[in-house]
N, C-alpha and C positions, 0 to 999 in steps of 0.2 A: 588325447594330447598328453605324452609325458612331459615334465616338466623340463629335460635337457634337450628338446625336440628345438629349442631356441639359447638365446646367451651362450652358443657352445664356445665362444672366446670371453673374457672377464669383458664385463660391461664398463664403458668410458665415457664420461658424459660431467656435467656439470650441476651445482647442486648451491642451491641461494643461501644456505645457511650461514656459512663463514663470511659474508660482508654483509646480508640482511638480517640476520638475524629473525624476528616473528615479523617485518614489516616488509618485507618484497610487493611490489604491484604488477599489473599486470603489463604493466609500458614495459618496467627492468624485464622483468622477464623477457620478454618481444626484442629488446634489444641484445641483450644474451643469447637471446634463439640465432636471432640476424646474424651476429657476431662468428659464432659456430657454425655456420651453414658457411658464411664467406670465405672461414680462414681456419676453421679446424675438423671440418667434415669430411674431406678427403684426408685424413692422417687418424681416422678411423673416428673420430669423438663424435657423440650422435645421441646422448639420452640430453634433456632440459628436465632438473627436477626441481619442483616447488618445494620446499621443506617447511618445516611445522609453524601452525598458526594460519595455516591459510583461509580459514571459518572466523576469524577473530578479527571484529568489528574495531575493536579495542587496542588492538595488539600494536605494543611500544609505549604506549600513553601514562606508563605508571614505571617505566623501565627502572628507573632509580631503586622502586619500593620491591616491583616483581618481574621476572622474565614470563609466567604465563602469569596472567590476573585471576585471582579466586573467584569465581561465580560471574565470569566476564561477559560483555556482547559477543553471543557466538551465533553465524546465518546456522539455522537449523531445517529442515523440510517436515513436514508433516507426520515422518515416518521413521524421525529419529536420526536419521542421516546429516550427518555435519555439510554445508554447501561453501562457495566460495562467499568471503565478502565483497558485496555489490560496490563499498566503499572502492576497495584496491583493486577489484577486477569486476569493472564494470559489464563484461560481456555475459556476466552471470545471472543480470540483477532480472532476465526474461527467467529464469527459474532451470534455464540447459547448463547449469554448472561449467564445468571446466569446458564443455564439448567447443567452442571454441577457440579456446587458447589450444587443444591440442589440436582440434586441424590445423592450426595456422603454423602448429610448430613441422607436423606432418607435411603439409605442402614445402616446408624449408627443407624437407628430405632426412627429417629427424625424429627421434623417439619422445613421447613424455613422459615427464613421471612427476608422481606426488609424495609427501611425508605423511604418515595416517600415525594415529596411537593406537596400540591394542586398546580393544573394548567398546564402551558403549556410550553416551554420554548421559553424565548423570542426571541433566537435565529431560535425557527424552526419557528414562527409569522413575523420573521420579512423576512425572507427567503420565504416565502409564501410555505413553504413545503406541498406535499400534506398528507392527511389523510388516513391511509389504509384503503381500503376497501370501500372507498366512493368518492366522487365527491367535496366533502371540501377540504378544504386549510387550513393550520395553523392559517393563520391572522383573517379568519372569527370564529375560535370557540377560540381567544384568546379575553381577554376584558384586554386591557392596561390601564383600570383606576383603575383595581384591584389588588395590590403587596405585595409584603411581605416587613414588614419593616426591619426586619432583614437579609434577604436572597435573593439576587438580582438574582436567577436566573429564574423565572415563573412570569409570567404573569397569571391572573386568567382566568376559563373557564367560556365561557358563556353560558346562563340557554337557547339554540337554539340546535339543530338538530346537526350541524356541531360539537359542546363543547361534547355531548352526544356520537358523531360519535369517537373523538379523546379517551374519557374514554373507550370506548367499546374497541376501540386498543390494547388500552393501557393493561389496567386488562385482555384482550385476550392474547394477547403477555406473560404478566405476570403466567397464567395458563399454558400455552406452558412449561413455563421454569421449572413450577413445585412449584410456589409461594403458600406459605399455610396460609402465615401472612403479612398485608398490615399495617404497621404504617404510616397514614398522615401527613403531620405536617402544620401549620399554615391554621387549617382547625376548630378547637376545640374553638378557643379563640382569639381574635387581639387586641392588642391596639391600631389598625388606625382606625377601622371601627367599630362603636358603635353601629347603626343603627340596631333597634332589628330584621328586617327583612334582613340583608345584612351579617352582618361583619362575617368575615372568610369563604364567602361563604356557604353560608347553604344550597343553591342548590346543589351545588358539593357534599357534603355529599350523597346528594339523586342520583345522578346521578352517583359516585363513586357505592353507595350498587345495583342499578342498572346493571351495567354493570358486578357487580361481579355476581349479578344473572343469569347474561346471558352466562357466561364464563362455566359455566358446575363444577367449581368448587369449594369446600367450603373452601372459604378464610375470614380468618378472617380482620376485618378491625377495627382496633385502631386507634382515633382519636388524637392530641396534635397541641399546647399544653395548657396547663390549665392556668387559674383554669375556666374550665367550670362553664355553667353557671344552675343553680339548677331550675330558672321555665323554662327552654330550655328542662329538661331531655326527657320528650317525644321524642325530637327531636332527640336527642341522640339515646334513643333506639330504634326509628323506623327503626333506619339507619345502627348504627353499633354496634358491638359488644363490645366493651371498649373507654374512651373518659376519661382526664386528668384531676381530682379535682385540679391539684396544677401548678404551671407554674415549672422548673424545679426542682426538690428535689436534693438536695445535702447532704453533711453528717455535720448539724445541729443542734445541741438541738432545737435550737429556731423555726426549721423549723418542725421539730420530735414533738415538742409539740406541736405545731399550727393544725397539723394533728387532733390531737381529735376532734376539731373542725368541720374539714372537714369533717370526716368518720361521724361523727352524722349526718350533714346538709343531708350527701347522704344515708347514709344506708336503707331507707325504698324504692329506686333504682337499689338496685343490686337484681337481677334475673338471669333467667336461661340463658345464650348466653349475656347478658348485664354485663357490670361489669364496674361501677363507679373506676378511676382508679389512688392509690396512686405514682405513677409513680417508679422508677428504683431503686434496692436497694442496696445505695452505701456500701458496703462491702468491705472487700480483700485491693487489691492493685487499685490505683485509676490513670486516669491523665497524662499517660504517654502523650498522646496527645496532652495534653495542654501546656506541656512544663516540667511539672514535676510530676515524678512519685510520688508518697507517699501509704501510706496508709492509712485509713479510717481515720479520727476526732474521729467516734462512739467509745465510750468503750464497750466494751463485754457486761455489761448489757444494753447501748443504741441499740443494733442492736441485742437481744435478745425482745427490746419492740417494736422496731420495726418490724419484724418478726411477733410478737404476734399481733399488730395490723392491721396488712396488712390482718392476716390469721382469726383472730375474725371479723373484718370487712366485709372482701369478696373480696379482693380486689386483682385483675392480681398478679404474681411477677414475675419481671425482673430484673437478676443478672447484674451490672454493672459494674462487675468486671474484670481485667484478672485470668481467671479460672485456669488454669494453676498455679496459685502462690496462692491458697488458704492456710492458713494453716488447723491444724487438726479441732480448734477450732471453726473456721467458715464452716468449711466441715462439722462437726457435729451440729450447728445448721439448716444449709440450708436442711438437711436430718432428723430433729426431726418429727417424726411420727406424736405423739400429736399434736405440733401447725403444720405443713401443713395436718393434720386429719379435721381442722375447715373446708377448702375448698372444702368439701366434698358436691355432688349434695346432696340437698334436707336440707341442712342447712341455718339457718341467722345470722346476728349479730346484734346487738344492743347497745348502751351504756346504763347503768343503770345510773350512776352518776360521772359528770366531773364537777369540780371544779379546782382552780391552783394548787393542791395541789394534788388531787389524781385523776384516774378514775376505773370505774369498768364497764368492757362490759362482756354478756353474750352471747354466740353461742351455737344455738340448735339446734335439727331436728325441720323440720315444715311440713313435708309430709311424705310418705310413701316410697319417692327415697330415704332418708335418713336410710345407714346402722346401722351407731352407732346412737341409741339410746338416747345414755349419755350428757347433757347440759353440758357446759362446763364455768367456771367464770373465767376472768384476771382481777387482778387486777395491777392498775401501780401503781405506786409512783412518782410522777411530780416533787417532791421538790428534791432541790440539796444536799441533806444531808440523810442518813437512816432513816427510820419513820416504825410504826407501823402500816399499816391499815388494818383499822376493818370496816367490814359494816353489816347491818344488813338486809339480803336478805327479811324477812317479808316486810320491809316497801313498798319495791317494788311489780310492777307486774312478779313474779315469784314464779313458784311454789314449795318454799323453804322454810323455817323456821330456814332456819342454821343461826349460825353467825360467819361469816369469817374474822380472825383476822391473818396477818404475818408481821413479820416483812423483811420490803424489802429494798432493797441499793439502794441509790441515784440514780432516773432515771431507776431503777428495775422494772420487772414486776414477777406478779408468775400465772400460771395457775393450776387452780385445778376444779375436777369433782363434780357435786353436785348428 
């Protein structure tokens, strides 16, 4: 099983992190699944991903002091494997892990996925727990001079026999349960570790898509978090199927407009099973997790440009929302035909022209996987105030002679067919 043998369109699905932060249960979830299957399954959305903290007995109870808690309650298995907590997702607490929450999400006609950390945990390393299915120990495939600086609970894996033995476990186990989607985290990008040949583990990466090889099943694997790095891509897509251009995206102009930037640097990178990856689209309601709920920053046309660019681009989408509390507004754009039509196999995107003030990206077919036909031009308008923009497709490489003139609102984008 090659790795592009699946995800051959960017993967769309929904992701707890932005309104649960480390405390999601197994109910939210259930109702998220529900929610998706009713009203966003047919308009392609279809991964439910758990994001981090799902082992953490703990997890919220200190939020004031710490986002993860140092040497916290964490459900662990005999064999070093982090499990669900039996607290938030009860159907665990028989010792079959997630395997129920993901058939239940599979019977709604949808994918799972979970948030994992590279590495090990330090608590099965320091316990010298053994390895399933082999003659290792925790402590020999854990490497204690490699850590996350922000997440104290792993220890990194080492590029030996024994590190390889514990991932094979691991992403086995994970198959068992019925895992479709693997988000890594602190595997993509570090700020401790700089060293072109080391930092975040770049073995792990290879040894992670490995053992998924070996598991029998096609799981997707999403790398974070960003901003990856652009002469790395190779490495990237050798390995896994999505990797983070941005470190976390929140709901920003400042951060919404800096993206143009990014999607240019990546866009001649996204391919079939690869997808360079804007990361989570804060929408809806946000935060409850963090201590306060709210709703989005974006205004209706910022999360309309953003939308449009994620989808001209190429790039994954994952809702960050609680679903549950969409209004009609945001229901109807996460469901527009035309812009989630861009991410359609056998298309690309490209920018024609960015400047502070405006851009203009085209998305086309480029093969014969490609159904529609039809190219497709956004234009945005960058500036804080309505403008008129006009461009003159000749100048460019396209095969067009139009000249595209509207006027758009502040932070507005329009798409139209050429």
């Amino acid at each position: 099983m090659h790795k592009n043998d699946f995800a051959v369109t960017a993967p769309m699905g929904w992701n707890s992190y932005d309104y649960y932060d480390t405390t999601v249960t197994q109910a939210e979830v259930v109702a998220n699944a529900d929610f998706m299957s009713e009203k966003l399954k047919k308009s392609g959305w279809e991964y439910i991903v758990v994001d981090i903290e799902w082992y953490s007995n703990d997890a919220g109870t200190r939020r004031k002091e710490y986002q993860y808690i140092p040497f916290g309650d964490v459900q662990m298995d005999g064999y070093g494997r982090l499990q669900p907590s039996p607290k938030r997702f009860p159907s665990s607490a028989d010792g079959s892990g997630f395997k129920w929450l993901a058939d239940y999400v599979h019977e709604k006609g949808l994918k799972f996925g979970i948030h994992i950390m590279r590495g090990i945990p330090r608590e099965a390393a320091h316990r010298h727990l053994p390895i399933y299915g082999s003659s290792y120990t925790a402590d020999e495939a854990a490497d204690a001079f490699s850590i996350c600086g922000w997440n104290p609970d792993m220890y990194g894996v080492n590029d030996n026999a024994a590190g390889q033995a514990y991932y094979d476990s691991l992403i086995a186990m994970y198959a068992d349960w019925g895992v479709d989607f693997i988000k890594c985290d602190d595997i993509c990008d570090s700020w401790m570790y700089r060293e072109p040949t080391y930092f975040s583990g770049w073995h792990e990466t290879r040894m992670l898509h490995e053992a998924i090889l070996k598991c029998g099943r096609p799981i997707v694997l999403s790398l974070s978090p960003g901003p990856a790095h652009v002469d790395k891509a190779w490495h990237y897509s050798e390995y896994a199927n999505m990797w983070r251009i941005t470190d976390d995206f929140w709901d920003n102009w400042v951060a919404l407009k800096d993206m143009f930037t990014r999607c240019e640097r990546w866009q001649d990178h996204v391919k079939k099973g690869c997808y360079p990856d804007c990361d989570m689209l804060p929408l809806g309601f946000l935060g409850r997790g963090f201590g306060q709920e709210r709703q989005t920053n974006f205004t209706k046309d910022e999360q309309r440009t953003m939308l449009t660019l994620w989808c001209m681009f190429g790039s994954p989408l994952m809702l960050g929302c609680e679903l549950t509390k969409l209004d009609d507004d945001t229901l109807a754009l996460i469901t527009d035909e035309k812009i989630l039509g861009l991410l359609a196999e056998g298309r690309h995107g490209r920018q024609l022209v960015h400047n502070d003030k405006i851009s203009v990206w085209i998305n086309e077919p480029v093969n014969d996987k490609a159904v529609d036909k039809t190219s497709y031009i956004a234009l945005f308008n960058l500036e804080d105030e309505e403008k008129t923009v006009k461009v003159d497709l000749s100048e460019y490489e396209v095969d067009s002679e139009k000249v595209l003139e509207y006027k758009i609102p502040a932070h507005g984008s329009v798409v139209v067919e050429l």
